[in-house]
SERO-4910 file (N, C-alpha, C, O; in steps of 0.05 Angstrom, whole numbers):
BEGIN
 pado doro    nc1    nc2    nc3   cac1   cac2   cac3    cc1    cc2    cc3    oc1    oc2    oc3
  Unk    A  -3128    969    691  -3132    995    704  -3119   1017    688  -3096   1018    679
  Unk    A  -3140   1036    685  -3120   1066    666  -3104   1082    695  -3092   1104    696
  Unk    A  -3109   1067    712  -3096   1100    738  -3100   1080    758  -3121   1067    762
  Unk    A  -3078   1078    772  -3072   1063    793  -3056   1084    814  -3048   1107    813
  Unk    A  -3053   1061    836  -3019   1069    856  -3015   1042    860  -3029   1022    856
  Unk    A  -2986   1046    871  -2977   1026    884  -2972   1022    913  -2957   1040    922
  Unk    A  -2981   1002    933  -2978   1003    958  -2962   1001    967  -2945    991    952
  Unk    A  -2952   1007    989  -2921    998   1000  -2911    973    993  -2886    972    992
  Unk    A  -2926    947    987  -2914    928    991  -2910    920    960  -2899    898    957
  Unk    A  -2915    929    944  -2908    930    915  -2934    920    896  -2931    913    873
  Unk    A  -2961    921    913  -2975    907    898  -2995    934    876  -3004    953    888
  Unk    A  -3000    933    852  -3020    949    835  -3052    957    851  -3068    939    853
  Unk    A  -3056    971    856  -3084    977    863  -3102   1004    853  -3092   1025    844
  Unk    A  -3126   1000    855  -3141   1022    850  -3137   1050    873  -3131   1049    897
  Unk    A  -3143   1079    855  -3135   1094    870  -3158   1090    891  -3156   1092    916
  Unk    A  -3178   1086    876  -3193   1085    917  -3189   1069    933  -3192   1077    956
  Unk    A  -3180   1039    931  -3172   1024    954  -3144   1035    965  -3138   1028    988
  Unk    A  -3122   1053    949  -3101   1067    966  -3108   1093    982  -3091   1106    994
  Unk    A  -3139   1100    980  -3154   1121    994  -3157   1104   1016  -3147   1110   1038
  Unk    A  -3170   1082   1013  -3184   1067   1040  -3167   1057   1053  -3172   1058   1077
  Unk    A  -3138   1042   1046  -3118   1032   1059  -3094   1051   1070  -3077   1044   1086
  Unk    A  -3096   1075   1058  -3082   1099   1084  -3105   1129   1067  -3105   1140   1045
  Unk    A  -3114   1130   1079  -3134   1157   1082  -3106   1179   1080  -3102   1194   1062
  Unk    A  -3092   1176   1102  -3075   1201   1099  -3054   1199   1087  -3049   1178   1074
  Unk    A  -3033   1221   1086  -3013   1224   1070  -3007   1221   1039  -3020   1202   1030
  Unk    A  -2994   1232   1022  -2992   1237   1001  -2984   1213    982  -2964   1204    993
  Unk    A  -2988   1200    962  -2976   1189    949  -2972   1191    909  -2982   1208    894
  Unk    A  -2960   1175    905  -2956   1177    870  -2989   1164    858  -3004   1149    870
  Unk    A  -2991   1172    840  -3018   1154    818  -3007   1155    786  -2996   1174    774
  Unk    A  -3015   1123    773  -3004   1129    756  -3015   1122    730  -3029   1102    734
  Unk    A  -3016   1129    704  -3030   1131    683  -3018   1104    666  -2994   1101    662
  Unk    A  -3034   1088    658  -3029   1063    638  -3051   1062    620  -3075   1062    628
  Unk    A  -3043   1063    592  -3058   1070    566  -3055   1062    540  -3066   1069    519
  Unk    A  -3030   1035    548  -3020   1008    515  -3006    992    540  -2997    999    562
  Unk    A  -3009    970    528  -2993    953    525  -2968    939    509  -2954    919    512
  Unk    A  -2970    965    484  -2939    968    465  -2915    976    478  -2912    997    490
  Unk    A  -2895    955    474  -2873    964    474  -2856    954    454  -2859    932    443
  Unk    A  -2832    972    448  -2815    964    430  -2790    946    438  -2774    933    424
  Unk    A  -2793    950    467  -2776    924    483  -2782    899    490  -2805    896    481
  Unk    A  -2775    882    499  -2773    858    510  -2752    855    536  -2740    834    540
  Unk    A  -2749    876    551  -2732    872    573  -2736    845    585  -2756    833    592
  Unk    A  -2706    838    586  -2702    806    608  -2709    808    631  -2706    788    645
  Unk    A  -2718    830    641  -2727    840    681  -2750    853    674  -2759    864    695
  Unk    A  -2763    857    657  -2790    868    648  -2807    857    670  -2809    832    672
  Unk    A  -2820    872    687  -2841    858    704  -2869    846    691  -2882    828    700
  Unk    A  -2873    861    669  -2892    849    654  -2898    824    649  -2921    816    644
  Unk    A  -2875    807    650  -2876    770    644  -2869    764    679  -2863    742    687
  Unk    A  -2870    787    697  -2854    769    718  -2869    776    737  -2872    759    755
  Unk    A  -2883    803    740  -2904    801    761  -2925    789    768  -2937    782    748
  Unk    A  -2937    782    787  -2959    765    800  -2979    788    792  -2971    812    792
  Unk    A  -3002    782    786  -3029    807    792  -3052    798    789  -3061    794    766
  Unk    A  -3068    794    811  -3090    785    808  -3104    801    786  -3098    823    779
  Unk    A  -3128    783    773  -3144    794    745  -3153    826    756  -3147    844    741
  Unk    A  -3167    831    781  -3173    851    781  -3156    877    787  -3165    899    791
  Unk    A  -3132    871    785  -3113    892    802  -3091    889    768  -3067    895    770
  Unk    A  -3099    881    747  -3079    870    723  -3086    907    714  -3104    923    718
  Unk    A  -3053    906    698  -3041    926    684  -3042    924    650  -3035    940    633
  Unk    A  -3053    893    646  -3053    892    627  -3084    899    617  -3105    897    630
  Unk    A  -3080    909    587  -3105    920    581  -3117    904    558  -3102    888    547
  Unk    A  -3135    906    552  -3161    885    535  -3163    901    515  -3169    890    494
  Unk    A  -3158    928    515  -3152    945    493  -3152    972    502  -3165    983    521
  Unk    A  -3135    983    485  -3122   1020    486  -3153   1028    500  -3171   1016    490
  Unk    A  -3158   1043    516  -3174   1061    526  -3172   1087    503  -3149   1086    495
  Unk    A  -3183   1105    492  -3186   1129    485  -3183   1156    505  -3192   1155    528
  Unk    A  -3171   1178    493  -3167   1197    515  -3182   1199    533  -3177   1197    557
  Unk    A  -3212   1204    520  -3238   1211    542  -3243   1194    572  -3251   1199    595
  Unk    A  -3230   1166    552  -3234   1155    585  -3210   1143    596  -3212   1123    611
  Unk    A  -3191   1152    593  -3169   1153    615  -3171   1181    629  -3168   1183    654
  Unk    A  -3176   1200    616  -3193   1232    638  -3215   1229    652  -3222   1242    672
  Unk    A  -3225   1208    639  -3250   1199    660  -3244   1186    678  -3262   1184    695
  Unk    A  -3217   1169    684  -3207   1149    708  -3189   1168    722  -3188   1166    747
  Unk    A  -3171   1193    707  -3164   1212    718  -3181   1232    740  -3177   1237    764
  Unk    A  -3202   1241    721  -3225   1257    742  -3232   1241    759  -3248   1254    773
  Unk    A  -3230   1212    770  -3238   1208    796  -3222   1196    811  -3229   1180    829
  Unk    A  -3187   1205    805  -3168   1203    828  -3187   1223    855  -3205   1240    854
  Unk    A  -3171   1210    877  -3164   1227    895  -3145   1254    898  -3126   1260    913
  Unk    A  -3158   1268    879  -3127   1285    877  -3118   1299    899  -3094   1303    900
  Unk    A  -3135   1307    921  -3121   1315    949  -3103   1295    968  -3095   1304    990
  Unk    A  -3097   1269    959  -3073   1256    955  -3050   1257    947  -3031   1249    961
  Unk    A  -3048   1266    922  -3035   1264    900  -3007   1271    904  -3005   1292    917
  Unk    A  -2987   1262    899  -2965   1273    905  -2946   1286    876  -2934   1306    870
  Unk    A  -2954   1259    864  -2948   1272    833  -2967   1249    815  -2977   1228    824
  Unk    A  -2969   1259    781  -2979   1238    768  -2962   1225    750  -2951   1238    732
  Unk    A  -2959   1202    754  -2936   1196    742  -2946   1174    711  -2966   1160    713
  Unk    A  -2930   1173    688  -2945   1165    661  -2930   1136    664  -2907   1140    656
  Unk    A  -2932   1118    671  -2915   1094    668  -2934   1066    671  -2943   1061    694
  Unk    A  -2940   1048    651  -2965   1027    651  -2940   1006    645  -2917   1008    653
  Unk    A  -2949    990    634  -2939    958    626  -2933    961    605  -2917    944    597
  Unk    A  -2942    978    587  -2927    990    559  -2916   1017    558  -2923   1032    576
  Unk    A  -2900   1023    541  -2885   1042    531  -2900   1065    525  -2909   1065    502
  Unk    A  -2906   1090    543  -2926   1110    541  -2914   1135    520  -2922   1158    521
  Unk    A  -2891   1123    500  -2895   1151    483  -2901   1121    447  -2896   1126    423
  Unk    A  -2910   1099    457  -2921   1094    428  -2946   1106    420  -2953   1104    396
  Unk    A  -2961   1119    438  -2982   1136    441  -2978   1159    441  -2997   1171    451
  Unk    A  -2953   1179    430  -2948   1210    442  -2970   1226    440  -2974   1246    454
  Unk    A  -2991   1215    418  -3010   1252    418  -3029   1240    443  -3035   1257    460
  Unk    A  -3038   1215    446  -3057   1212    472  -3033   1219    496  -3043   1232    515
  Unk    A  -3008   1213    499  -2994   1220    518  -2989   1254    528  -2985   1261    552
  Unk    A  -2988   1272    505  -2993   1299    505  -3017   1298    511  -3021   1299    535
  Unk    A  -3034   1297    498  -3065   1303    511  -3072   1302    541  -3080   1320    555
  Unk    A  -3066   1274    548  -3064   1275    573  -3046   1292    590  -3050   1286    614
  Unk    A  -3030   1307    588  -3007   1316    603  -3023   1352    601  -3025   1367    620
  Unk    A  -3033   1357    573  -3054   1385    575  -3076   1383    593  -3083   1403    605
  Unk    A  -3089   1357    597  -3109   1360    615  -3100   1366    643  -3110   1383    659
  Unk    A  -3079   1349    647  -3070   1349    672  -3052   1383    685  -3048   1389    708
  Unk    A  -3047   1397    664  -3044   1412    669  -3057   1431    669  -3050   1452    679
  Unk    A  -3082   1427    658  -3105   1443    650  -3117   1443    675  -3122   1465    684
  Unk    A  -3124   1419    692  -3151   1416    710  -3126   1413    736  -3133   1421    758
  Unk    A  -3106   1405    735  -3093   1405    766  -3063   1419    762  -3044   1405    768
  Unk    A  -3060   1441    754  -3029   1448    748  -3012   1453    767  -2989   1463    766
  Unk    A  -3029   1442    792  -3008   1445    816  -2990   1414    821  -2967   1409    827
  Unk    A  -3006   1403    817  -2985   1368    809  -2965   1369    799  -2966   1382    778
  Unk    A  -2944   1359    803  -2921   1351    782  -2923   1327    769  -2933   1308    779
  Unk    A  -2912   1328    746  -2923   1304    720  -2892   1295    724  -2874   1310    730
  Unk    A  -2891   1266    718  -2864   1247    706  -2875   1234    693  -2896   1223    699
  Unk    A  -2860   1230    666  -2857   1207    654  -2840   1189    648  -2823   1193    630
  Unk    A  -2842   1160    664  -2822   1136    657  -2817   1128    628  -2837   1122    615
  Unk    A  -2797   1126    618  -2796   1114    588  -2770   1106    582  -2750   1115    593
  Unk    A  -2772   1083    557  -2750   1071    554  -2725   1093    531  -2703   1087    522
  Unk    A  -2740   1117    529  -2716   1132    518  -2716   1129    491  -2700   1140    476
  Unk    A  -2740   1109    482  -2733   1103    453  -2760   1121    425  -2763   1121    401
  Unk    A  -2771   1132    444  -2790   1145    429  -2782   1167    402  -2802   1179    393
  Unk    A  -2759   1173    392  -2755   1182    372  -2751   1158    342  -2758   1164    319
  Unk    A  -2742   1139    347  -2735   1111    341  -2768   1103    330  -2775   1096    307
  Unk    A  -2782   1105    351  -2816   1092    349  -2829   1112    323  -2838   1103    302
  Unk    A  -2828   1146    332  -2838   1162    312  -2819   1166    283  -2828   1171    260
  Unk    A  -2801   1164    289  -2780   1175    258  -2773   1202    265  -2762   1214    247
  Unk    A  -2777   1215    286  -2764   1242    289  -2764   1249    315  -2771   1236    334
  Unk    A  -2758   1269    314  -2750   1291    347  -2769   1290    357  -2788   1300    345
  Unk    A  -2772   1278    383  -2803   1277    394  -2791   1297    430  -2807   1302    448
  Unk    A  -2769   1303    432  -2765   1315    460  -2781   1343    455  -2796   1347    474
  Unk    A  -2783   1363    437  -2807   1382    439  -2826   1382    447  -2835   1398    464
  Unk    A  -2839   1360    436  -2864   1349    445  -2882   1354    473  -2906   1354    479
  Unk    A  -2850   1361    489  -2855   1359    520  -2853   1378    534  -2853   1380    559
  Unk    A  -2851   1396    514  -2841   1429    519  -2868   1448    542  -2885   1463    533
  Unk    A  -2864   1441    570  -2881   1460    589  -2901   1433    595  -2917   1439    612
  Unk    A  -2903   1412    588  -2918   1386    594  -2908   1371    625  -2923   1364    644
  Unk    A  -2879   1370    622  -2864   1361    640  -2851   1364    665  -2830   1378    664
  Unk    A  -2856   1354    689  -2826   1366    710  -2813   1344    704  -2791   1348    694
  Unk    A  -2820   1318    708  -2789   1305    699  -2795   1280    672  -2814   1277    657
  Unk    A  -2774   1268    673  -2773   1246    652  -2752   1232    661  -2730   1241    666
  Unk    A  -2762   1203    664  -2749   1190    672  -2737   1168    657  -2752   1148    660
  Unk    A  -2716   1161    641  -2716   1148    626  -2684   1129    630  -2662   1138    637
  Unk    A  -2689   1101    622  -2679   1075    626  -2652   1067    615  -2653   1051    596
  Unk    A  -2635   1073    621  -2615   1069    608  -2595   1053    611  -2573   1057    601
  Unk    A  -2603   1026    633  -2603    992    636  -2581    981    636  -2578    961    649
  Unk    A  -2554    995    616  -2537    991    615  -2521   1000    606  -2532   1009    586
  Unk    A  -2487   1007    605  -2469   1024    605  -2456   1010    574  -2432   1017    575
  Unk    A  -2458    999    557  -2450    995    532  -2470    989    506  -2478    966    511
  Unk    A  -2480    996    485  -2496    988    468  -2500    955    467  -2523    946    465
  Unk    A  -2478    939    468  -2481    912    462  -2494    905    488  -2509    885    485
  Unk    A  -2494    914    512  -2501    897    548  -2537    912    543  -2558    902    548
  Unk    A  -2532    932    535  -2566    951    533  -2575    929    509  -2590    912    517
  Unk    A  -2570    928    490  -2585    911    473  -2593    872    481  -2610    856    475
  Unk    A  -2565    874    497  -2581    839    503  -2600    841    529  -2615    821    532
  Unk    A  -2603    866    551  -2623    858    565  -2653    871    551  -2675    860    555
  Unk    A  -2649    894    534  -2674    903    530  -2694    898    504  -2717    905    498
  Unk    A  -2670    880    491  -2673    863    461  -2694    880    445  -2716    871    438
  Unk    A  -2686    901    439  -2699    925    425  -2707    915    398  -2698    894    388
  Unk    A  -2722    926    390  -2738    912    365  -2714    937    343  -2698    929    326
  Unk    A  -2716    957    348  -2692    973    340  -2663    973    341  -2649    994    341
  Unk    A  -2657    955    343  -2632    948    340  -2603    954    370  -2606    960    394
  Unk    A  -2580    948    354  -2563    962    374  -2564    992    374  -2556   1001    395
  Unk    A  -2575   1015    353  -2575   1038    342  -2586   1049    373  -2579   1070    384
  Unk    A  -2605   1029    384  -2627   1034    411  -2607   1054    424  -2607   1079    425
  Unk    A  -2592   1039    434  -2575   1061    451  -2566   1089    456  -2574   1103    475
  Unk    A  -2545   1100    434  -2555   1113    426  -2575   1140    425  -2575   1162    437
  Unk    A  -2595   1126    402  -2615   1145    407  -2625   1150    423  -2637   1172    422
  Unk    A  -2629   1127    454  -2635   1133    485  -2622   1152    489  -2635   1173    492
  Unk    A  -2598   1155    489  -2577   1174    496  -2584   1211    493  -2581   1229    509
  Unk    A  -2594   1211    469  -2596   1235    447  -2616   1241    455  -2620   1265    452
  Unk    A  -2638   1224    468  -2668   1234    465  -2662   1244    493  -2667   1267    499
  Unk    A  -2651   1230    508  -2643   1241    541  -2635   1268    546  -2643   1281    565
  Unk    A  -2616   1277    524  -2595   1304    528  -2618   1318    511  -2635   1328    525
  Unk    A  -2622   1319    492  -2650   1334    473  -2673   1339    501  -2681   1362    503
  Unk    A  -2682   1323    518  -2702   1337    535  -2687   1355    551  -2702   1372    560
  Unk    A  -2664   1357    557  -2660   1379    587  -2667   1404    562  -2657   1424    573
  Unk    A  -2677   1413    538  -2683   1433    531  -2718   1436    533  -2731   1454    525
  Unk    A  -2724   1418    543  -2765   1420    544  -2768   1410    570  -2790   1415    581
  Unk    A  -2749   1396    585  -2755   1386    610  -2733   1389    633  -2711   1380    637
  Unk    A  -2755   1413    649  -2740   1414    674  -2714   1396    688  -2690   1402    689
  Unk    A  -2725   1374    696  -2717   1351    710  -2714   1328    690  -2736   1319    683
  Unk    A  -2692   1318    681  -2683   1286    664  -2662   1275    684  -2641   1282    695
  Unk    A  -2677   1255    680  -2659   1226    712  -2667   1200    680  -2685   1194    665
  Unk    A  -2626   1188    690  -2624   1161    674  -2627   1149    706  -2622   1155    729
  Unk    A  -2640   1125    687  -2647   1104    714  -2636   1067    706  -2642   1055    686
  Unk    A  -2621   1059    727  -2610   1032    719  -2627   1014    748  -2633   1023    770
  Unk    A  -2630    990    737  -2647    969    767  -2617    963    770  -2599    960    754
  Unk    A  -2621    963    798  -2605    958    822  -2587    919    813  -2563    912    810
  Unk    A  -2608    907    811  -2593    871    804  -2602    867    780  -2616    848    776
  Unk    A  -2597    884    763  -2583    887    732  -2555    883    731  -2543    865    720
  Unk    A  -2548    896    739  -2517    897    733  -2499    907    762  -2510    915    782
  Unk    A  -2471    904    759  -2460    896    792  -2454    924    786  -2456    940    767
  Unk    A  -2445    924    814  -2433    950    822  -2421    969    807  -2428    992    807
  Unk    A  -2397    957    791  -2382    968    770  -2403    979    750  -2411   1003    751
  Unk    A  -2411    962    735  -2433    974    711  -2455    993    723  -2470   1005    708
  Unk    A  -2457    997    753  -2474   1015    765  -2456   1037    755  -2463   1050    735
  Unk    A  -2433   1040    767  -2403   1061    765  -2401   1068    737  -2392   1090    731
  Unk    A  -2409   1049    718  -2395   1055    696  -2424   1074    680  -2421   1086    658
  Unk    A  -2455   1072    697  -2467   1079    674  -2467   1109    682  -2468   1127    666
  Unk    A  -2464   1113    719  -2454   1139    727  -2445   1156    715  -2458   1176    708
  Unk    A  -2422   1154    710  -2405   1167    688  -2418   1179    663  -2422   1202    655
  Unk    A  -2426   1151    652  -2445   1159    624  -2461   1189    636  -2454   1212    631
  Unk    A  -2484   1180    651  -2500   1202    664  -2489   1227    667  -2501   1248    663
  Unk    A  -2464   1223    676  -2450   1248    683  -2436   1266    662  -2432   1291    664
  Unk    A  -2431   1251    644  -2419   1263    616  -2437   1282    599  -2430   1303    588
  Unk    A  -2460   1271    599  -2489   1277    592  -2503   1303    605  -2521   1316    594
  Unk    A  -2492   1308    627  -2497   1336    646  -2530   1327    659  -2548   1342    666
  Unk    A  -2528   1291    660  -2548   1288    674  -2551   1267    697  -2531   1252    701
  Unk    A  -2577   1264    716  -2568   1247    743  -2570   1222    735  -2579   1216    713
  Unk    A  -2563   1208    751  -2574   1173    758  -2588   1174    780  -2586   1190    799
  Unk    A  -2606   1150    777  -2621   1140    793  -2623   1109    793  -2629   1095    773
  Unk    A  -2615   1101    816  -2614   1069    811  -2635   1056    831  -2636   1062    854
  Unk    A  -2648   1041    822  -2680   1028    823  -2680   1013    832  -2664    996    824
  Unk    A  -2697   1007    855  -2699    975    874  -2711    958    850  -2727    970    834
  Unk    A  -2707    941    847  -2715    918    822  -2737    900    847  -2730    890    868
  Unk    A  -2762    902    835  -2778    880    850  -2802    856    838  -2825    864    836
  Unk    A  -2796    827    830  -2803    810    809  -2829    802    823  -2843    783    814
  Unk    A  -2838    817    846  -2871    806    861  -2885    826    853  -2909    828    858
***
């Protein structure tokens, strides 16, 4: 699927069967467009979620802009609560289809607010400063920062980039509050205990940015 939601009960679906299974009230929809990532997270739902073939996140190959706008133009957008960029791969190994998409969306619905989920590592992927990129594209960015020391972030997210990962998560995080409104670090909830919750807080806080800590769900 290029554009999904998710139901209350955690399962992937098409935006029209979350039309037909609550008609009313607002919800998220969300854009998937690779299956690249430069991670291997140990809680990655990708090796751990259930999904029937027809409701799968995984793709048979990259779609092209035209027709992820084409799965876009037939959301429900009088639903819509926001559109959010987050698939089963890493949506800035794609940045110019990921900009493209974020101009359309601002182009044809600029009353939506856009997020994008990401592992923070997209300067690492291109070789340079990619937080510009996002300059008036964005209300938020949400990006993963799993754990409170380079060595604990590198054994769950076993970065193909090294321990350096960190880091540059870090840099790419503080580099967006200059193109993006809203930057939230985000840690899963049964990753790490309480303390390493506390300890990535801090980090966050040093940074002059929030936390958000994430229900972790392996169905």
């Amino acid at each position: 699927m290029y554009a999904y939601a998710v139901d209350p009960g955690g399962e992937y679906i098409t935006p029209e069967e979350s039309r037909r299974r609550h008609p009313e009230g607002k919800r998220g929809f969300y854009v998937n467009f690779t299956n690249r990532c430069p991670c291997a997270c140990t809680f990655c739902l990708r090796s751990l979620k259930r999904m029937p073939a027809e409701h799968s996140l995984w793709l048979a190959e990259e779609p092209s802009v035209p027709e992820v706008e084409a799965a876009l133009a037939d959301l429900p957008w009088p639903l819509a609560s926001e559109l959010v960029f987050c698939g089963f791969g890493e949506p800035t190994t794609r940045l110019d289809v990921l900009t493209d998409l974020l101009r359309w969306t601002r182009r044809e619905h600029p009353g939506i607010p856009t997020r994008l989920n990401t592992n923070g590592l997209s300067d690492l992927i291109h070789g340079r400063d990619t937080a510009p990129d996002f300059a008036g594209l964005l209300d938020t960015v949400s990006i993963s920062l799993n754990a409170a020391t380079p060595e604990r972030y590198l054994a769950l997210t076993r970065s193909r980039f090294g321990i350096g990962s960190f880091e540059a998560m870090l840099r790419f995080a503080q580099a967006c509050r200059d193109y993006v409104p809203n930057v939230v670090l985000t840690v899963v909830d049964q990753v790490g205990d309480a303390a390493e919750i506390e300890a990535c807080r801090q980090i966050a806080e040093s940074c002059g940015l929030k936390l958000r800590v994430r229900r972790y769900e392996s169905h």
